[in-house]
C-alpha positions as CSV (number, residue, x, y, z in Angstrom):
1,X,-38.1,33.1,-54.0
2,X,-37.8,30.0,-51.8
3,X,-35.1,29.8,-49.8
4,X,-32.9,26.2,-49.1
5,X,-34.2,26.3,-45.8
6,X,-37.5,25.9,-46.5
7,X,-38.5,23.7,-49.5
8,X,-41.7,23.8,-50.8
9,X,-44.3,20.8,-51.9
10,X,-43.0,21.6,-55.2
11,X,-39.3,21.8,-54.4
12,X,-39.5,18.9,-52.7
13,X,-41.2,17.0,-56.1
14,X,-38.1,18.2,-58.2
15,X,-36.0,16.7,-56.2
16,X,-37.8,13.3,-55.8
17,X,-37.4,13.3,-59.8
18,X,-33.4,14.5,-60.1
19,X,-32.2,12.2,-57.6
20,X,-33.8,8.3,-58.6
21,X,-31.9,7.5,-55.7
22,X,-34.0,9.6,-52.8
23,X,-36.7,6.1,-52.8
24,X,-33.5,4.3,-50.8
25,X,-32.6,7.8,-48.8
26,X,-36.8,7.5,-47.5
27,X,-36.6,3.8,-46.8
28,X,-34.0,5.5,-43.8
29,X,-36.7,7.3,-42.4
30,X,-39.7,4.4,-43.3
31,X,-38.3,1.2,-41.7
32,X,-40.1,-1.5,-41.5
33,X,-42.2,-2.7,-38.6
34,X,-40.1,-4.5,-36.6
35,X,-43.1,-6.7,-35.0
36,X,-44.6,-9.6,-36.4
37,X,-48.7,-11.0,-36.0
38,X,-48.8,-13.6,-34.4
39,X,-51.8,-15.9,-33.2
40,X,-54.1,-14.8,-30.6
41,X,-52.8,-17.6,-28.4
42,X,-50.1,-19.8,-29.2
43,X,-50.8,-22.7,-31.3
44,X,-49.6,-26.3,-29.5
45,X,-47.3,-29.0,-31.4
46,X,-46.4,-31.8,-29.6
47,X,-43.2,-33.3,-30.9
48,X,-40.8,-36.5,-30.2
49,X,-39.7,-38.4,-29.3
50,X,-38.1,-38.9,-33.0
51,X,-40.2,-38.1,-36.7
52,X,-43.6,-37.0,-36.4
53,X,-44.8,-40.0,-38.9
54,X,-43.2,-43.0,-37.1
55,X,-45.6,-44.8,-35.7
56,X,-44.1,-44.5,-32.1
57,X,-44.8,-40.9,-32.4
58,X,-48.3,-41.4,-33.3
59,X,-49.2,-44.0,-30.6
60,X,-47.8,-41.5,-27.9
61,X,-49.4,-38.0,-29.2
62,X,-53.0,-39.5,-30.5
63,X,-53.2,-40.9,-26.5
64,X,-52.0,-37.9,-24.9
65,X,-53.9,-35.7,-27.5
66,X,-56.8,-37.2,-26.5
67,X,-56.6,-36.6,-23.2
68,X,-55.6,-33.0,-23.8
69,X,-59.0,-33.0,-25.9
70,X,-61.2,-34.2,-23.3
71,X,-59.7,-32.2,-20.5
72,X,-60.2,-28.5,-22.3
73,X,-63.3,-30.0,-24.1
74,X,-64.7,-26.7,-25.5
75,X,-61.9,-24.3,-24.9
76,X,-59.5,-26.2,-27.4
77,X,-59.8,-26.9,-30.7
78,X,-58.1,-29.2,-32.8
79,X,-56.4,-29.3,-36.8
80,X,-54.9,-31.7,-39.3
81,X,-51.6,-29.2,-40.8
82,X,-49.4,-29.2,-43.5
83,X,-47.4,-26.1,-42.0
84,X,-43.8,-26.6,-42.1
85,X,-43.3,-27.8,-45.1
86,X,-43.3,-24.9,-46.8
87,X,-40.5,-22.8,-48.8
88,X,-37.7,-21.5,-46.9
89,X,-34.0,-20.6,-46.4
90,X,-31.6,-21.9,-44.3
91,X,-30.2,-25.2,-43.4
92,X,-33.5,-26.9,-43.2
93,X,-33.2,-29.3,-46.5
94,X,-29.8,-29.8,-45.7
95,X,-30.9,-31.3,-42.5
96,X,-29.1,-34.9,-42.5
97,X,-32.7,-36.5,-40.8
98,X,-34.7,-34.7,-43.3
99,X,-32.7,-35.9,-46.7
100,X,-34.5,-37.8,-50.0
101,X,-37.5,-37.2,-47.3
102,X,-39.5,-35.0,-48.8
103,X,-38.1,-33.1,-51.7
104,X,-41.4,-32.8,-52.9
105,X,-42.8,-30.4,-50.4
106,X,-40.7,-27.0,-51.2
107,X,-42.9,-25.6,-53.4
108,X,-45.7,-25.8,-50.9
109,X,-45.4,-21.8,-49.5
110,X,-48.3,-20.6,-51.0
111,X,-50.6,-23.4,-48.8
112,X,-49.0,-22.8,-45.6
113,X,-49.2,-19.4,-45.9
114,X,-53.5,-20.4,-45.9
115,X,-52.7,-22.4,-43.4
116,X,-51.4,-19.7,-41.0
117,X,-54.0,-17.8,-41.8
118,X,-56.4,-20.1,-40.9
119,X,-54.8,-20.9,-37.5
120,X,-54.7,-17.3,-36.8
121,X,-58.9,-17.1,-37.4
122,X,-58.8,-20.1,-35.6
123,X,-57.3,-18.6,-32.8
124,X,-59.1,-15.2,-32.9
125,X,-61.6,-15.8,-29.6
126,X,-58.6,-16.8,-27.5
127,X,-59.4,-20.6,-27.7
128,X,-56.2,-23.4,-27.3
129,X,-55.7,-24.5,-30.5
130,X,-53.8,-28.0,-30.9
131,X,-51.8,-28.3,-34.5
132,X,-50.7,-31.6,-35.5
133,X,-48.5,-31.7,-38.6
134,X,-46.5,-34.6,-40.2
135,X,-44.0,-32.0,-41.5
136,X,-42.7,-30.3,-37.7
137,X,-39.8,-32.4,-36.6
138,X,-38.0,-30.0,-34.6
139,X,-39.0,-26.3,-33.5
140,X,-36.7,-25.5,-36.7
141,X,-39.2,-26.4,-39.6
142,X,-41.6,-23.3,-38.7
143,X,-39.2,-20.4,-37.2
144,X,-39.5,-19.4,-40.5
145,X,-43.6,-19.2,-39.9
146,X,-45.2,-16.4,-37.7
147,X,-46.4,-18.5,-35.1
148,X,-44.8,-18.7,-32.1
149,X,-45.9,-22.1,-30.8
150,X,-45.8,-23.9,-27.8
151,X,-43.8,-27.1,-28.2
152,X,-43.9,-30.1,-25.7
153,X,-40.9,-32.2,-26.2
154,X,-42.1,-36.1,-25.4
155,X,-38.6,-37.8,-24.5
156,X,-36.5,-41.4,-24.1
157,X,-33.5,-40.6,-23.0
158,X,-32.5,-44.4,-23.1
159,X,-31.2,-45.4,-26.5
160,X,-31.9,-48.8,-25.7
161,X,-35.6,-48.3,-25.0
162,X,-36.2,-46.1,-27.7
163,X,-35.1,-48.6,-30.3
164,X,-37.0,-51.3,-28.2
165,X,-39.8,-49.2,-28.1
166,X,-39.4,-48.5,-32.1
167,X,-38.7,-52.4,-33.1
168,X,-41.9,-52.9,-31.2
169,X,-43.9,-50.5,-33.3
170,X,-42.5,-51.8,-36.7
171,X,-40.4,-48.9,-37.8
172,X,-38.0,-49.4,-41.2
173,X,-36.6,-46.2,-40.1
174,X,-34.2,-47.3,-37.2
175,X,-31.1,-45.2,-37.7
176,X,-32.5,-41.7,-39.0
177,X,-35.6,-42.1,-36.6
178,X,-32.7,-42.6,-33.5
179,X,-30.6,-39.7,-35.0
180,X,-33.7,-37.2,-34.8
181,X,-34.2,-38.4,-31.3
182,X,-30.8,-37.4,-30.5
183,X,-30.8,-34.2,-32.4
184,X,-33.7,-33.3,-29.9
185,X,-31.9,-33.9,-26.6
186,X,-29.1,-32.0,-28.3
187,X,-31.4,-28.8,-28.6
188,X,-32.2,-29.1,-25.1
189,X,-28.9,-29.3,-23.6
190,X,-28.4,-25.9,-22.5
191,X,-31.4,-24.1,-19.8
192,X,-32.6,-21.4,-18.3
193,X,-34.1,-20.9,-14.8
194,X,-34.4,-22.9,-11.5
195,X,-37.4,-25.5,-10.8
196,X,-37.2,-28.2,-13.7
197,X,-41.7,-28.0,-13.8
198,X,-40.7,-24.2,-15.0
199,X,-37.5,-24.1,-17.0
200,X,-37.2,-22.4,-20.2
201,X,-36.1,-24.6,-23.2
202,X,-33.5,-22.5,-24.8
203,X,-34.3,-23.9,-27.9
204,X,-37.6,-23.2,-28.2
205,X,-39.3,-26.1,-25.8
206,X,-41.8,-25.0,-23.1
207,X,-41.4,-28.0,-21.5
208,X,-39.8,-31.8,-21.9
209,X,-41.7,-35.0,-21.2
210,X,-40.0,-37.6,-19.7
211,X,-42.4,-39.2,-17.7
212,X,-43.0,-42.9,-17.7
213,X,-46.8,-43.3,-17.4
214,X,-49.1,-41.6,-19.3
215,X,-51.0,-39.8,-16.9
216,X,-47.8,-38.3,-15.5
217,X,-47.0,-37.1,-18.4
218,X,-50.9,-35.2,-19.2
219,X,-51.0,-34.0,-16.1
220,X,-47.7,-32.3,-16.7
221,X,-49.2,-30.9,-19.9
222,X,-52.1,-29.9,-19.0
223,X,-50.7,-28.3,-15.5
224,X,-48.9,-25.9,-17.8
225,X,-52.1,-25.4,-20.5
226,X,-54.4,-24.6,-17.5
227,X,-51.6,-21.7,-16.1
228,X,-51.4,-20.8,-20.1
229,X,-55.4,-20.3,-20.9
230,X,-56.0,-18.6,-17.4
231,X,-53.5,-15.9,-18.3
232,X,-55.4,-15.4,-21.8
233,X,-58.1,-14.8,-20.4
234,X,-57.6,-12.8,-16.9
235,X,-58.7,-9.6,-16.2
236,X,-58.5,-7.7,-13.3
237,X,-61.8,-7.1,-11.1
238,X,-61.1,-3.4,-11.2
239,X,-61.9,-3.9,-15.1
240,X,-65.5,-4.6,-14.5
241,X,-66.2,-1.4,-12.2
């Protein structure tokens, strides 16, 4: 006889078949791992200061790019992406900078999910990793993505200039390019913390570029890249005893 207090193997089978329900009663006492994988180190995106294809965006991250590249030299590496364009929910296609853009791209979630996996082999001995991709407006387009990257914001604040600055470069995007530029400051209205070299972007910026010249600006980005792959890769001296 087996009493109620202590069911058997066998017990415990019969009742996993009378009650079809007990799979939801286990999912209690299985939950699901609350953590995500992420990359080794965080992957970098350099956005602003409006789309990532108008040509004023190009011009500013391929000459700051390049000086990121040649700084790091073999401690950063650098990809063409197509992450962010991917499958998900949310008000992303109902973004009003993003409509009759690209409709086309929302059945791409099987590719970016290749993608992350190759930025996360990518990323596996703990080098910088530099992601550029046409499809990463805001931090928005990849929250859905396991990625946790490290966005620089490159900024006009000036209206004025920044259409200047776009006229000059040709764009035949005036209006939606100036309202993704202004959707950006709005995401970095409200901060945290004291010293503006290291406030916390609540929205998901490490840090916003506002600098004139160009080597102002890398030296601010690269300041905060040096700090970054210096933590990666610190151990204490005790370690080695």
């Amino acid at each position: 006889m087996v009493s109620d207090e202590d069911p058997t193997p066998a017990a415990t089978s019969k009742s996993t078949t009378d009650h079809p329900g007990q799979d939801r009663s286990r999912s209690i006492w299985e939950p699901k791992c609350p953590y995500k994988v992420v990359p080794s180190s965080r992957p970098i995106i350099l956005l602003g200061p409006t789309l990532q294809h108008s040509r004023l965006t190009q011009l500013l991250h391929l000459a700051l790019r390049e000086e990121i590249l040649k700084h790091f030299g073999k401690k950063i590496k650098y990809v063409k992406s197509d992450i962010g364009s991917g499958q998900q929910t949310g008000d992303r296609k109902g973004a009003r900078w993003l409509r009759g853009l690209r409709d086309s791209d929302y059945d791409r979630g099987q590719d970016e999910n290749q993608e992350v996996e190759l930025i996360m082999r990518m990323t596996s001995k703990l080098h910088l990793l530099l992601v550029d991709s046409p499809h990463i407006h805001t931090p928005d387009d990849v929250q859905h993505l396991p990625l946790s990257p490290i966005f620089f914001l490159i900024r006009v604040s000036d209206n004025k200039i920044l259409a200047k600055l776009l006229r000059n470069t040709g764009t035949t995007r005036m209006a939606a390019e100036i309202e993704v530029a202004n959707d950006l400051k709005t995401m970095n209205n409200d901060r945290v913390g004291g010293h503006d070299d290291e406030q916390l972007i609540a929205r998901g910026f490490e840090m916003v570029i506002e600098e004139n010249g160009l080597r102002e600006a890398t030296w601010r980005i690269i300041s905060y890249l040096e700090k970054y792959i210096h933590a990666l890769h610190y151990h204490h001296k005790e370690d080695d005893k």
